[in-house]
Phi, psi and omega in degrees: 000329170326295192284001184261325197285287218292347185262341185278324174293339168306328189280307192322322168265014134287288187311332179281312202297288158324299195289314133002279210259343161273349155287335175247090201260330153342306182297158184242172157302173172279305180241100164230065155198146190274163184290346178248001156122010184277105141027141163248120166262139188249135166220095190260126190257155175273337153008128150243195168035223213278298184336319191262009170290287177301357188279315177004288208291346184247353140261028153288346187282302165332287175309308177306339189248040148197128188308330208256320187263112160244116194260135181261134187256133142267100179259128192256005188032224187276009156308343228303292185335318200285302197304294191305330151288328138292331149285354159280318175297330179252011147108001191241057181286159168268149167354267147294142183196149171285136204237126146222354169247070165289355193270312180295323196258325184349289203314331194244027174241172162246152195284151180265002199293333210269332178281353185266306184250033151254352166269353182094159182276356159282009169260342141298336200268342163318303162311127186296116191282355181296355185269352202273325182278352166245008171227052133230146176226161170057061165052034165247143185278165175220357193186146178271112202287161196238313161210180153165197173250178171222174153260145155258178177245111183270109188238181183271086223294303168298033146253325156272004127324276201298016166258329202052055175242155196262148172320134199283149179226158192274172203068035178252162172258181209274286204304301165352297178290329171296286144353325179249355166277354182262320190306305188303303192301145176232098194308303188318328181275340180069075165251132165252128184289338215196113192231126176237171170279142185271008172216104149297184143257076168015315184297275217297324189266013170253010126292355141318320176271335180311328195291354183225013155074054159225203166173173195298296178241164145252213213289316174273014146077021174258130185278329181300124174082326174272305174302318194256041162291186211271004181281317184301322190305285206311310202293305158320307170326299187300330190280339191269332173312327212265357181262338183284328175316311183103015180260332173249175167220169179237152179279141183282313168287194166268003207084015148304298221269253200002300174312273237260034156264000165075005175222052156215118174290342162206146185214183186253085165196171188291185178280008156312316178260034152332260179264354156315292203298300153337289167337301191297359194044023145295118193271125208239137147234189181203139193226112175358154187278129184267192208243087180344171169272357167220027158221195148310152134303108173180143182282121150318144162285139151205131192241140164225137185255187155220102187247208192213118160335103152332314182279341188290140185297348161211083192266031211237289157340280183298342173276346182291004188222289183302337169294350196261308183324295169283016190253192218286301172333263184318343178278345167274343145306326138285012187278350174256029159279304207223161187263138191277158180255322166296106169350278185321287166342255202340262170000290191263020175239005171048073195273322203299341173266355185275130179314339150310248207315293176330348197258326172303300183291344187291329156013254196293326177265023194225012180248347200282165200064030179254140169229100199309109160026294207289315176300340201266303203271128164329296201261041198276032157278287181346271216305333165271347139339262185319324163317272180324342160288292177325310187287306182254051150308285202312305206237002178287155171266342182276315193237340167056032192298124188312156187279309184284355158285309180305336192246346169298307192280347195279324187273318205271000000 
């Protein structure tokens, strides 16, 4: 309970702190310019290693190929949060940063609606629109998307050779996928069909309910009739049934480390578990996530953008450098990092035919109008706190706590 206090006085003083920097909108950098008369731009990334080599190398390009303008890369690594928010509270944010908790940040970026529409609508429309809702808040854009993910389901082919059960296809449902994890799994081989977290992460795991046409709040951002409504209930049920069944198990993680141990035939996760897994020589496919009967297939996002500082003196300069940031070029550049947000790339790197990646876009263009919780609820550092407990109550194998009680006590 300490750490739950103590992280609620953290948030509490980022709000002030933020609020702050939104009354004084005004305020400048200390230094913006350079000694021979150039725009000085500050651009921080969380970014390590070879990623910041490469942001390094394109924007050395940037610069040569402009007279007026120079941008300095900060990398702040897992400092990123600590810092950027300290540099908001004192009026010294950089120019530019990488953005992904706008519900958190809002107050101190600036909206982009008015440079989106002097570039035209093809040039939004470039963009995958499902990314646009995640790189906004209070119906303002606030960042430009840069990359991200969807989840898919990564399963094990040579563990469903050696079963002789056939690959899973798309358009399937959670009883399907249940079926074919009991079919996989092998007590003698120690194979598990199926491996999830016995700790979710509250963001990530209300796709699941979206997949059965519930979700955490509604529009007003109330958990009472949604979180314990009797759809949410079925969905904790199924997870817990299936571990309690013995064909799956839950994970302290996400099921990385399990997948590339050769004795789990399917998990839940992003294209983050790409090339680990690959490393690990596991031979892998990944198939849309499946669907209750009364709902969908869809995914949650986790998206990164890139925006611009309210306070910064020049933000004409800076959208002229995240527009360099984001275009066809850089994105190509950045493709064995990231999944590219542009429509064209894709097209012409012919991602929608590669066997992997199509499956990440099928996603993603079959997710749009979804809003994550985290966008809704005001105090969601609290409320997802206080989740991560209620959930793994729930799905831990030591307490196994019935769902509609753990999500009854979860609302009030």
């Amino acid at each position: 309970m300490k750490f739950v206090e103590f992280k609620s006085v953290f948030f509490l003083l980022i709000a002030v702190m933020l609020l702050l920097v939104g009354c004084s909108s005004s305020a400048g950098e200390k230094s913006d310019t350079t000694k021979d008369g150039k725009v000085k731009l500050r651009f921080a990334t969380w970014d390590v290693g070879d990623d910041v080599t490469l942001q390094q190398d394109m924007i050395d390009k940037f610069n040569e190929s402009h007279d007026d303008i120079e941008v300095v890369l900060e990398s702040y690594g897992s400092e990123y949060d600590t810092k950027i928010t300290a540099g908001m509270g004192a009026k010294d944010a950089p120019d530019i940063m990488y953005m992904w908790n706008y519900p958190q940040y809002k107050d101190a970026l600036e909206p982009l609606d008015s440079y989106l529409e002097k570039e035209g609508d093809a040039y939004k429309d470039n963009f995958y629109e499902t990314l646009w809702n995640y790189n906004s808040a209070d119906d303002e854009i606030l960042g430009l998307p840069v990359g991200y993910t969807t989840h898919v389901v990564y399963y094990n082919k040579a563990l469903f050779d050696e079963a002789g059960v056939d690959y899973p296809k798309s358009g399937w449902s959670w009883e399907d996928l249940q079926d074919t994890a009991k079919k996989v799994a092998n007590k003698d081989s120690k194979v598990s069909g199926f491996a999830f977290s016995g700790k979710p992460d509250p963001y990530d795991f209300e796709m699941f309910l979206w997949s059965n046409g519930t979700s955490y709040v509604d529009k007003e951002g109330n958990l009472k009739g949604n979180l314990n409504s009797e759809k949410s209930v079925e969905v904790f049920e199924m997870f817990q049934n299936m571990a309690k069944d013995g064909y799956a198990i839950t994970t302290e993680g996400s099921g990385t480390t399990e997948m590339k141990s050769g004795k789990v035939a399917m998990f839940v996760y992003g294209a983050w578990g790409l090339t680990p897994l690959k490393e690990a020589g596991i031979d892998y496919g990944v198939v849309e996530l499946p669907a209750f009967k009364s709902g969908k297939s869809v995914s949650i996002l986790s998206s990164s953008g890139i925006s611009i500082s309210k306070n910064s003196k020049h933000k004409d300069e800076a959208f002229e450098f995240i527009k360099f940031w984001t275009n066809e070029d850089a994105n190509k550049e950045r493709i064995g990092f990231e999944l590219p947000v542009l429509k064209s790339v894709v097209e012409s790197e012919q991602l929608e035919q590669d066997e992997v990646k199509s499956v990440f876009y099928s996603m993603l263009e079959q997710s749009d109008g979804y809003t994550p919780a985290s966008f809704i609820v005001e105090d969601w550092s609290k409320v997802s706190e206080n989740l991560q407990y209620t959930f793994e109550s729930m799905l831990n194998p030591s307490t196994l706590m019935n769902p509609k009680e753990a999500l009854n006590s979860a609302v009030e």
